[in-house]
C-alpha positions in Angstrom: 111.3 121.9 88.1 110.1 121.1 84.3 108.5 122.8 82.8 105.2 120.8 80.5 102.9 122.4 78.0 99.0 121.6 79.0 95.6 122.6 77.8 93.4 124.3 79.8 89.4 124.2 79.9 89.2 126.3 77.6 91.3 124.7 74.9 94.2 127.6 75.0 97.4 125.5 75.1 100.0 126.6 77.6 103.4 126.5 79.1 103.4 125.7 83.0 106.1 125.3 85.0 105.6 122.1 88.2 106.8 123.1 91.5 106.4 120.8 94.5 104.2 121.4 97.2 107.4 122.0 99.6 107.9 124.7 97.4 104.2 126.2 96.7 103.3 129.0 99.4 100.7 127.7 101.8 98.1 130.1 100.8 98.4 128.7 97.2 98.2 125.1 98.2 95.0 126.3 100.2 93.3 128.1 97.2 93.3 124.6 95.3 92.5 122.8 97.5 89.3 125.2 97.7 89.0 125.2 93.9 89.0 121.4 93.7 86.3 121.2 96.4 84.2 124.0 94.6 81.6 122.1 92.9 78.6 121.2 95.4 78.6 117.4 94.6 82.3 116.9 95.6 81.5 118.3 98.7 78.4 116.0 99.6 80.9 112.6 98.7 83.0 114.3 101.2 80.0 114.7 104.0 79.1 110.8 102.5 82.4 109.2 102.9 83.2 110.9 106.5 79.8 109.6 108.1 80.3 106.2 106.2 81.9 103.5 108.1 85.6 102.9 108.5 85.6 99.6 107.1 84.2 99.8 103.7 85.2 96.8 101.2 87.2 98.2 98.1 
């Protein structure tokens, strides 16, 4: 996989190399997922959107 420079939160620029998710082990895939979901308000849109309707207009 390429490899692609980025900036992290802190401003620090760095080198990171992309691997698919076929290649990522499971407990990694599962850490960022968790990361992702850290913040309190994503995890209230995701309580809101799974009581919500199936049939919302886009």
């Amino acid at each position: 996989m390429p490899a692609v420079r980025a900036t992290d939160r802190h401003g620090q620029e760095r080198q990171v190399t992309l691997i698919s998710a076929a290649q990522a082990p499971l407990y990694e895939i599962k850490a960022n997922l968790f990361k992702a979901l850290a913040h309190p308000a994503r995890i209230r849109i995701l309580e809101l959107l799974s009581a919500a309707p199936d049939t919302l207009p886009l």
